[in-house]
N, CA, C and O of each residue as an XYZ file, in Angstrom:
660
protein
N     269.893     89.450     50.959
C     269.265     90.587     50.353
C     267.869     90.832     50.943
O     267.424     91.961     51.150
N     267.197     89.662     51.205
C     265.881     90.035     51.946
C     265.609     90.789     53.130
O     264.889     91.758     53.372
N     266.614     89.867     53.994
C     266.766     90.352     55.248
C     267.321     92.697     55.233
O     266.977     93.669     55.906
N     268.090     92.501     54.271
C     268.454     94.058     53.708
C     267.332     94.918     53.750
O     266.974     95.807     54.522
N     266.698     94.234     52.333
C     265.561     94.839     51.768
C     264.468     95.401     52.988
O     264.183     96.514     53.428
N     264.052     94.086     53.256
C     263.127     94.701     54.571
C     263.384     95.254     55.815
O     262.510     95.453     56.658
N     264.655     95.528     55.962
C     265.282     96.506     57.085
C     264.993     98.126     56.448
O     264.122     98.919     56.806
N     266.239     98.328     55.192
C     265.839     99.479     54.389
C     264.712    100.281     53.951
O     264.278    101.411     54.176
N     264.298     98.949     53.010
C     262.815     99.875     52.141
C     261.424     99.316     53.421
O     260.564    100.160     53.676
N     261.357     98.332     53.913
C     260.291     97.924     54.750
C     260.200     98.550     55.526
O     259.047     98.960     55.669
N     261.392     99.160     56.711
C     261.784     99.452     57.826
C     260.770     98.364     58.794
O     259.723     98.571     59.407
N     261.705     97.000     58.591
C     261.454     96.411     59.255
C     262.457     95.937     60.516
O     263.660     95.799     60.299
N     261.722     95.626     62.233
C     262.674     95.497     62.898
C     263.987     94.082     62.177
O     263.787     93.226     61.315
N     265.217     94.376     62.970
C     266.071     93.457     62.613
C     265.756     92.024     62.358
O     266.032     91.249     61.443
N     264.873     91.899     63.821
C     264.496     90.272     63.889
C     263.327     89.763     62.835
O     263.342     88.636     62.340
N     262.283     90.783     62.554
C     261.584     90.292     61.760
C     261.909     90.664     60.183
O     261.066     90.189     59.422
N     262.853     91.341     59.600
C     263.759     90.881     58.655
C     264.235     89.647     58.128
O     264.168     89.082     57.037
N     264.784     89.379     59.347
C     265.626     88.393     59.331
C     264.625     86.780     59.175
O     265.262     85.828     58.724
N     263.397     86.577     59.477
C     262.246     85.976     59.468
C     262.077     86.073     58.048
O     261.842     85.001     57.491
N     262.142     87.123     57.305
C     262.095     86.555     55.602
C     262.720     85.897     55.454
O     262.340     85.068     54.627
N     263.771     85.715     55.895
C     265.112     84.163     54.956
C     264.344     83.140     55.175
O     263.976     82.452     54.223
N     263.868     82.780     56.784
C     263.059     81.249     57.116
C     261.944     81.670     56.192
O     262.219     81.198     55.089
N     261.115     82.163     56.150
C     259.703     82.467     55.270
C     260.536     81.499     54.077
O     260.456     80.271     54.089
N     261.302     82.231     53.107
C     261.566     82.077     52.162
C     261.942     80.619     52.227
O     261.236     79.701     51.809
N     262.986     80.513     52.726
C     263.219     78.813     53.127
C     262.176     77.820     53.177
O     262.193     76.822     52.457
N     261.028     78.139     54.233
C     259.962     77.281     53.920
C     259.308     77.197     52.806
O     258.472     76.323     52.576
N     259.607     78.017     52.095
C     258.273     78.307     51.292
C     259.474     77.055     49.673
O     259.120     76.436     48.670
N     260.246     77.201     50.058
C     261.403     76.380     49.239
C     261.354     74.843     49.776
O     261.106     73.865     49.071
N     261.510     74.837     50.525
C     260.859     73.013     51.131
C     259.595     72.784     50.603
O     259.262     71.891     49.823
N     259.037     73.513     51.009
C     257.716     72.689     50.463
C     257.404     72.868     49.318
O     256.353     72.265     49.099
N     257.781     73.407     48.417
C     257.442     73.707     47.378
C     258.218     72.397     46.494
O     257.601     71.915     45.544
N     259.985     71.704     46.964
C     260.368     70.702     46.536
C     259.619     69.520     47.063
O     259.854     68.425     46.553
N     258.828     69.611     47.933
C     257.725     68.468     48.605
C     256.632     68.617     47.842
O     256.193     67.477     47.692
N     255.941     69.386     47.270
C     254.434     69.850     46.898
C     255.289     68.854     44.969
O     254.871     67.800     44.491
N     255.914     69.323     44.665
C     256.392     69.060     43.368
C     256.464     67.983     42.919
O     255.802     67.506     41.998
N     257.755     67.229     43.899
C     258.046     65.822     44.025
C     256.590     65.031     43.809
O     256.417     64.272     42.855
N     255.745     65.255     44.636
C     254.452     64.532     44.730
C     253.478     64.897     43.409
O     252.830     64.115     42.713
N     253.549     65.747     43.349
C     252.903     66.641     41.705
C     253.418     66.561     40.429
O     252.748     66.961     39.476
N     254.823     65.970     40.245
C     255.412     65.534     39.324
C     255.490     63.862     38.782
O     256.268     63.429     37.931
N     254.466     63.097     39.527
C     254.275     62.201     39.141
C     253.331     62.285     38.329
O     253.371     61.653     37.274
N     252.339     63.044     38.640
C     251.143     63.233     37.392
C     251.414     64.341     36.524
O     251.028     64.099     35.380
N     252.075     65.756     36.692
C     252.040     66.170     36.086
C     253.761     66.686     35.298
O     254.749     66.682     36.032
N     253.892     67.072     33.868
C     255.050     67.118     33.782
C     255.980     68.201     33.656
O     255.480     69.248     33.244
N     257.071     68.213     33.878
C     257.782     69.571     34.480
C     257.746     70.505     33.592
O     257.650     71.661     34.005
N     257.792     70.331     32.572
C     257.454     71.492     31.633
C     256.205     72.780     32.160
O     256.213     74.003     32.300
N     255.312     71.777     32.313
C     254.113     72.362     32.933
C     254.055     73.380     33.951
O     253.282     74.338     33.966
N     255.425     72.935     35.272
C     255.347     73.826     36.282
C     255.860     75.221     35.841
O     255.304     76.293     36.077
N     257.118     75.010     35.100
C     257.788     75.799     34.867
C     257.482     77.665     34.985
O     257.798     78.562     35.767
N     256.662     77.537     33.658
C     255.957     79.177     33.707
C     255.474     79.758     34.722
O     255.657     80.931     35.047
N     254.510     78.543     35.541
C     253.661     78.572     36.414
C     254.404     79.348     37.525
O     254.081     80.474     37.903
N     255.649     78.470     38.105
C     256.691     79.053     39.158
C     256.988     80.484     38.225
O     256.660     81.522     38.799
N     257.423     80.593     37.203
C     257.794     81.854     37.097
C     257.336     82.942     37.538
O     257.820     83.943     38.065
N     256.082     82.512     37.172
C     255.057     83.647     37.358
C     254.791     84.323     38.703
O     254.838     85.474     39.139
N     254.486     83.094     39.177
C     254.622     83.212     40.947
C     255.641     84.201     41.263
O     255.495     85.142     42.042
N     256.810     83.877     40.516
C     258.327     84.433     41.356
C     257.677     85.561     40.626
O     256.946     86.282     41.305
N     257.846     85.892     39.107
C     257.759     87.575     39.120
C     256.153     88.019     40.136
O     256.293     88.982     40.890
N     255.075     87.492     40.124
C     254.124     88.498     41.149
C     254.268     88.466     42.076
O     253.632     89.314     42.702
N     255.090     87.604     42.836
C     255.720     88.120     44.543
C     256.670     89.051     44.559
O     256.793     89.870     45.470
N     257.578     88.969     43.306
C     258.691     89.887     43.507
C     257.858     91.400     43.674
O     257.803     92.222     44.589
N     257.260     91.323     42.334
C     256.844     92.605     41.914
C     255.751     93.166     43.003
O     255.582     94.373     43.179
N     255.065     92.198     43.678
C     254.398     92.520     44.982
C     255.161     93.183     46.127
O     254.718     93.928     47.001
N     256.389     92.754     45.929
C     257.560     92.906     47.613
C     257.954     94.401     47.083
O     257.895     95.383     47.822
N     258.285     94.446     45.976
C     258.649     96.086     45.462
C     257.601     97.086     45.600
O     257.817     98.233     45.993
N     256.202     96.524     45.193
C     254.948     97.482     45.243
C     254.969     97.955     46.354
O     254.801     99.141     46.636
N     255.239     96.806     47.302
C     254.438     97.358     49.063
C     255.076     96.681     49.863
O     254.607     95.701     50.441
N     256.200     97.101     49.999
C     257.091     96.778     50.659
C     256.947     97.030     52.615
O     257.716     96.499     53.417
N     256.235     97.591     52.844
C     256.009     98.311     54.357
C     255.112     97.295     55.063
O     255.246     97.088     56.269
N     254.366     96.775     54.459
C     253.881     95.783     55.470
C     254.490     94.375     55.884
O     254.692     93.474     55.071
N     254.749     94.296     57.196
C     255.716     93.245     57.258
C     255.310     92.062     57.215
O     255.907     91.026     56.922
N     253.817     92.335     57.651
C     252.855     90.436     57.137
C     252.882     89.793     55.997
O     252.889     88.591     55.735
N     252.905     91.372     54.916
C     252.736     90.677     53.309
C     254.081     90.747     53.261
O     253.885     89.759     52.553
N     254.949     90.867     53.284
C     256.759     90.367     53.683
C     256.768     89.222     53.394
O     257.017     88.607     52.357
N     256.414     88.892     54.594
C     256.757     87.313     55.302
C     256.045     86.526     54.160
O     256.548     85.667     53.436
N     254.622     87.058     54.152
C     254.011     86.141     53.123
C     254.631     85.918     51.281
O     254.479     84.938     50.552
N     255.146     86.888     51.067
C     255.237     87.069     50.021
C     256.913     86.559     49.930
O     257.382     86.096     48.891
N     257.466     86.677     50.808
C     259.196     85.874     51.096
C     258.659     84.492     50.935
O     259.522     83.877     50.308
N     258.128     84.076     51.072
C     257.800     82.699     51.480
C     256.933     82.180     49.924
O     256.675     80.976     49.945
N     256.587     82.729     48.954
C     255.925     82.650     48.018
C     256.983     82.953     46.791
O     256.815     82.597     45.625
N     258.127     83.699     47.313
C     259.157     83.373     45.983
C     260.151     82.573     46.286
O     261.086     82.317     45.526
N     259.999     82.129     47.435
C     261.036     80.539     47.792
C     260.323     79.763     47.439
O     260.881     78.860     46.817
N     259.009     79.645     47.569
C     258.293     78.455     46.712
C     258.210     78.517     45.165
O     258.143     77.435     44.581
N     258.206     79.734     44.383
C     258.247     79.399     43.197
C     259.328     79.873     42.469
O     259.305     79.731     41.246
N     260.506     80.545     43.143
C     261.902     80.867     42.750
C     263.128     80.001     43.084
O     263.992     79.667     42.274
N     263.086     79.687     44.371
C     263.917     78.992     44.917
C     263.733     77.518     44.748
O     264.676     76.932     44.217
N     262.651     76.781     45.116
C     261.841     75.295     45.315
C     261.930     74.804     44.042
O     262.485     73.706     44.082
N     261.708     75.043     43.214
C     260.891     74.674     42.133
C     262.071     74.600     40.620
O     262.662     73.732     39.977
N     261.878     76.433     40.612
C     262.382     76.663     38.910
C     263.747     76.117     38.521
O     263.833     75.520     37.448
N     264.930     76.277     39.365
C     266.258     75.691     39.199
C     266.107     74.170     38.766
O     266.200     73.707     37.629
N     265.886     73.606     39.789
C     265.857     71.722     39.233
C     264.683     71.208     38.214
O     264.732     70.071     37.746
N     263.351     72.356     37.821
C     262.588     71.719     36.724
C     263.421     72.369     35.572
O     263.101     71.944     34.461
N     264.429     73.315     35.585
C     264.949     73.762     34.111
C     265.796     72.903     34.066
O     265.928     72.820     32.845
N     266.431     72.241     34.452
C     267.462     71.441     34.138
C     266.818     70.051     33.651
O     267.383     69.433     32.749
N     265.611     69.539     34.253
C     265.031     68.353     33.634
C     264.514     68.885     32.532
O     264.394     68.052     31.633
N     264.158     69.974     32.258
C     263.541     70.273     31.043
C     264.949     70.427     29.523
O     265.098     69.828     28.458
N     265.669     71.493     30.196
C     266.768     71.384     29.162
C     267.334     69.959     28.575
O     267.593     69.705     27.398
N     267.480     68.907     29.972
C     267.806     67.691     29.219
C     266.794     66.937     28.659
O     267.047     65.931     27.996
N     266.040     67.201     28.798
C     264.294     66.916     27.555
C     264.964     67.409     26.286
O     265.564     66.596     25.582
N     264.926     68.176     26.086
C     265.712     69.250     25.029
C     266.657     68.675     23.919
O     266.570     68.646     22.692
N     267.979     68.045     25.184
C     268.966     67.516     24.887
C     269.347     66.182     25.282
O     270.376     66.059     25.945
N     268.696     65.206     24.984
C     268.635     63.879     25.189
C     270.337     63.487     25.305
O     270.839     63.060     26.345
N     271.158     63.741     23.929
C     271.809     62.659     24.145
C     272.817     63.745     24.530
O     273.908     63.548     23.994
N     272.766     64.817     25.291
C     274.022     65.487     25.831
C     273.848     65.590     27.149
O     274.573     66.405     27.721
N     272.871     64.815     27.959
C     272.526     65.123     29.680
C     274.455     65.791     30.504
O     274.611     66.328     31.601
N     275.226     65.558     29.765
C     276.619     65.757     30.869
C     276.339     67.137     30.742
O     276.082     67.903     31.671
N     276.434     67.543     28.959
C     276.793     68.205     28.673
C     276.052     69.934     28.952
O     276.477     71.081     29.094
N     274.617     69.172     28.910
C     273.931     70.096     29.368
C     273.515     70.697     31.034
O     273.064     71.813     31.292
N     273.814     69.624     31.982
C     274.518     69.700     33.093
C     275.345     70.846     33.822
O     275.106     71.622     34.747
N     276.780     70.518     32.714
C     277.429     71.533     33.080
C     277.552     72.787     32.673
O     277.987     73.719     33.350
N     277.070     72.837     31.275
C     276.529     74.397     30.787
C     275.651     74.692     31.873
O     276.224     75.574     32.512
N     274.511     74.408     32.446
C     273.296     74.724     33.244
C     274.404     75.425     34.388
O     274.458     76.638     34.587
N     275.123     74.580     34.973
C     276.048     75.219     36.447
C     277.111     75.863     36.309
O     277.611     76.486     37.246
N     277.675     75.812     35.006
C     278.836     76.910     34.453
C     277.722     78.580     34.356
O     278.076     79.647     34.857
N     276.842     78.433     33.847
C     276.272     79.701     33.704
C     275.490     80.373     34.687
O     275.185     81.564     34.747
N     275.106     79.062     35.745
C     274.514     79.423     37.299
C     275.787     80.439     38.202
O     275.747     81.379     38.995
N     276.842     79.628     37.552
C     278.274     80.263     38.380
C     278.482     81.088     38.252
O     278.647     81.863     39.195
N     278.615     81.467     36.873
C     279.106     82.625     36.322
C     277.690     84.001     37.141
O     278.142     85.076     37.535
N     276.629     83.816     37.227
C     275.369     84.596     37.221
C     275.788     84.717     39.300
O     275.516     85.723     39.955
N     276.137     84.049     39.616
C     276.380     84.089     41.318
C     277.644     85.127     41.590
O     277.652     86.046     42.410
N     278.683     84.750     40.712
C     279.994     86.158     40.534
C     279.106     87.488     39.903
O     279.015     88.467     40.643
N     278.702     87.524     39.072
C     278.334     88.792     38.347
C     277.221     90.005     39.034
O     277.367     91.198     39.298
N     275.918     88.925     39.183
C     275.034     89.296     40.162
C     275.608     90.452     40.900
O     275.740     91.649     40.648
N     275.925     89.620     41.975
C     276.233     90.812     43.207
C     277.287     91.780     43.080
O     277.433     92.550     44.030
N     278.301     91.926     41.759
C     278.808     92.623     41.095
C     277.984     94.334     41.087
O     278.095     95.493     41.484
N     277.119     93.365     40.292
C     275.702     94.440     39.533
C     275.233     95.315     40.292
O     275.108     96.520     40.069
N     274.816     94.398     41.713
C     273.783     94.827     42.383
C     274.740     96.200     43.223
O     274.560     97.414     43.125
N     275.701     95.490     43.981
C     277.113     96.461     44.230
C     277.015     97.592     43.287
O     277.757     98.457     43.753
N     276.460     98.038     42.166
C     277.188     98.999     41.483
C     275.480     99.726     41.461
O     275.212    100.928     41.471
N     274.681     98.767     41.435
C     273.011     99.774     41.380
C     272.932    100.605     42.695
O     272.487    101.751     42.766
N     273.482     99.780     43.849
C     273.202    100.568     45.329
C     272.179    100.398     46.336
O     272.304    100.006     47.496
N     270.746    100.899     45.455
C     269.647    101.520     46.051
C     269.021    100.206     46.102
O     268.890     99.473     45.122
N     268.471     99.824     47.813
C     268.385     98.504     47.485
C     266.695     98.631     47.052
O     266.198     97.505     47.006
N     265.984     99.424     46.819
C     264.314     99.839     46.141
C     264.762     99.375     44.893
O     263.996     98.703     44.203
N     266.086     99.685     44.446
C     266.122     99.569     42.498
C     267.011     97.884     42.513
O     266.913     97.038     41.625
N     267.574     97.806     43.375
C     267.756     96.313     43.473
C     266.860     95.289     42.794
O     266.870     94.454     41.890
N     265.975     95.886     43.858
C     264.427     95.152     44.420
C     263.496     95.054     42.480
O     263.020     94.048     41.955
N     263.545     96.206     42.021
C     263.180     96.202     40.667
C     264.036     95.559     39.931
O     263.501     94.690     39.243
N     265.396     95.672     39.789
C     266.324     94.374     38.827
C     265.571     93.549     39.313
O     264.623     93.281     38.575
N     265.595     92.977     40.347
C     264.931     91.364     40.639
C     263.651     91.183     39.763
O     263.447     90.278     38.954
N     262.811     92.249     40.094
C     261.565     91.931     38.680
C     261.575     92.503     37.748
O     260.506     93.011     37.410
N     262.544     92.662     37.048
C     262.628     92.863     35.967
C     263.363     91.309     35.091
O     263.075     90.888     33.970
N     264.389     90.725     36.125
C     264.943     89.449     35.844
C     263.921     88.638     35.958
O     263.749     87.857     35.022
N     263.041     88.596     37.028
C     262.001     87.520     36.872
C     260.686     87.532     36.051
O     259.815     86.669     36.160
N     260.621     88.839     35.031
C     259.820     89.083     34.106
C     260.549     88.657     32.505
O     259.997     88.435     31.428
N     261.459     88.658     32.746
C     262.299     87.914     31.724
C     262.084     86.273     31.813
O     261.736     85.368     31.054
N     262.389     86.388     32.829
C     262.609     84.682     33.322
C     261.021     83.720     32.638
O     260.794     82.652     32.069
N     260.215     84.957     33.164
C     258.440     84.100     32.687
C     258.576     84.313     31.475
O     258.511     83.199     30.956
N     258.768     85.277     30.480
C     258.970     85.478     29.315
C     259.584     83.985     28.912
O     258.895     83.090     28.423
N     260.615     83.908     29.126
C     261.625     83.076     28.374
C     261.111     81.744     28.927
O     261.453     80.829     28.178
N     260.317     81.272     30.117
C     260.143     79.692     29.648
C     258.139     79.333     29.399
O     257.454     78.311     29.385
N     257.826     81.015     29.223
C     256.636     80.455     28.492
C     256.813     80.213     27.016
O     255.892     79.641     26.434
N     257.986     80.613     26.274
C     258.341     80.750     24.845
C     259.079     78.930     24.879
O     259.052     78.292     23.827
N     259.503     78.477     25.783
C     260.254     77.786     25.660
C     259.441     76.625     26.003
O     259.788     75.549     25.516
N     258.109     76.676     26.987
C     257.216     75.744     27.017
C     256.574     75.748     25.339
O     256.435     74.622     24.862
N     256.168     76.987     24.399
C     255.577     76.906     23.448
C     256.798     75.786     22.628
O     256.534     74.737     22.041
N     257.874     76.290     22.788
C     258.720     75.339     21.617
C     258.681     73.919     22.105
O     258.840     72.964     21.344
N     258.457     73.799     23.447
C     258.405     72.322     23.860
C     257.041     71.695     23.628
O     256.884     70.493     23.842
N     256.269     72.297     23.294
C     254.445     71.899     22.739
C     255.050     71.091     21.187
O     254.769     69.917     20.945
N     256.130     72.183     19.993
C     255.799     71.890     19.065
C     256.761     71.007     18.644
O     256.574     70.382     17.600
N     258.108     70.802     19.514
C     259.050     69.695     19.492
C     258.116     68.527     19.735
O     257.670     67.970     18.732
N     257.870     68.219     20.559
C     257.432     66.873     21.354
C     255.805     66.793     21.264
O     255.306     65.671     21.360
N     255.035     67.807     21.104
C     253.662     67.533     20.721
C     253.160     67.453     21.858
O     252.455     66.460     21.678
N     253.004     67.717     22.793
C     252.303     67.537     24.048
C     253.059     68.806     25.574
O     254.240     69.045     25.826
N     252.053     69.228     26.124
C     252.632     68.983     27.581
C     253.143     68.799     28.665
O     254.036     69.300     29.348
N     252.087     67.599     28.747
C     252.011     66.821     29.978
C     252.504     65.449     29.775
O     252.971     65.143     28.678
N     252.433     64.492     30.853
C     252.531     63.355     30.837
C     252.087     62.465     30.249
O     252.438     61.315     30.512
C-alpha cells in the first residue's frame, strides 16, 4: 500500500516508492531493537500509547502532505517504528498481563482476530478505492487504536496500581 500510495497521491517515481517499504522496514527493526533494550527498565504498558501515537501522527502526517518524498521516506520509516516494531508484540504482553491464567487462550484470540482483520482489511480497502481515502481509513484506525490503549493503559493503572516496572 505504501509503495501505491506514494506513486498515486505522492506522485512519486516507482523506485523511490518502492524505498518506503525499506524506510518502513527499518524503522520496524529498530524499533524491536530500541524496545528490547528499553523494556528492561521500562514496562510495556508504558510504550504502548506512546507507539500509538507515533503511528496515528505519521499516518496522519503521510495523508496531510503527501508530495514530498523526503517526508515520505521519513515518515514510512516512523510508522514501522511505532506501528509495525513495537505495538503488535507489546499488546499481546499486555493482554496476557490482563489475563494471567489464560496466556493460550489469549494468544489465540489475539491471532484469530489479527486473521480475521488481514481477510477483511483489504476487502474494505478494495471497496473504498481512492487510495487518498484509504490513506484516511488508516488514520482514522490508528486514532482509534491510541484511543483504545490509552483507556486501556488507564484500566491497567487501576487493576495493578502502577505503570511501570
Amino acid at each position: 500500500m505504501l509503495t501505491q500510495y506514494g506513486q498515486e497521491i505522492g506522485h512519486m517515481a516507482q523506485g523511490a516508492a518502492h524505498s518506503l517499504v525499506s524506510w518502513y522496514s527499518l524503522g520496524s527493526i529498530i524499533c524491536v531493537l530500541l524496545t528490547a533494550v528499553l523494556g528492561k527498565k521500562i514496562s510495556e504498558i508504558q510504550f504502548v500509547p506512546v507507539y500509538t501515537l507515533g503511528a496515528f501522527v505519521s499516518i496522519l502526517l503521510m495523508w496531510l502532505f503527501p508530495s514530498s518524498a523526503f517526508l515520505m521516506g521519513i515518515l514510512a520509516f516512523l510508522v514501522g517504528f511505532f506501528a509495525a516494531g513495537g505495538v503488535m508484540q507489546l499488546a499481546l504482553t499486555v493482554m496476557a498481563d490482563f489475563f494471567p491464567a489464560g496466556k493460550g487462550t489469549v494468544t489465540g484470540f489475539f491471532y484469530t482476530v489479527g486473521s480475521i482483520a488481514s481477510f477483511t482489511i483489504p476487502l474494505f480497502i478494495g471497496w473504498i478505492g481512492n487510495m487518498r481515502n484509504v490513506m484516511l481509513f488508516d488514520v482514522v484506525i490508528a486514532l482509534i487504536g491510541f484511543i483504545d490503549t490509552t483507556l486501556i493503559a488507564i484500566r491497567y493503572k487501576k487493576l495493578f496500581g502502577k505503570l511501570g516496572k
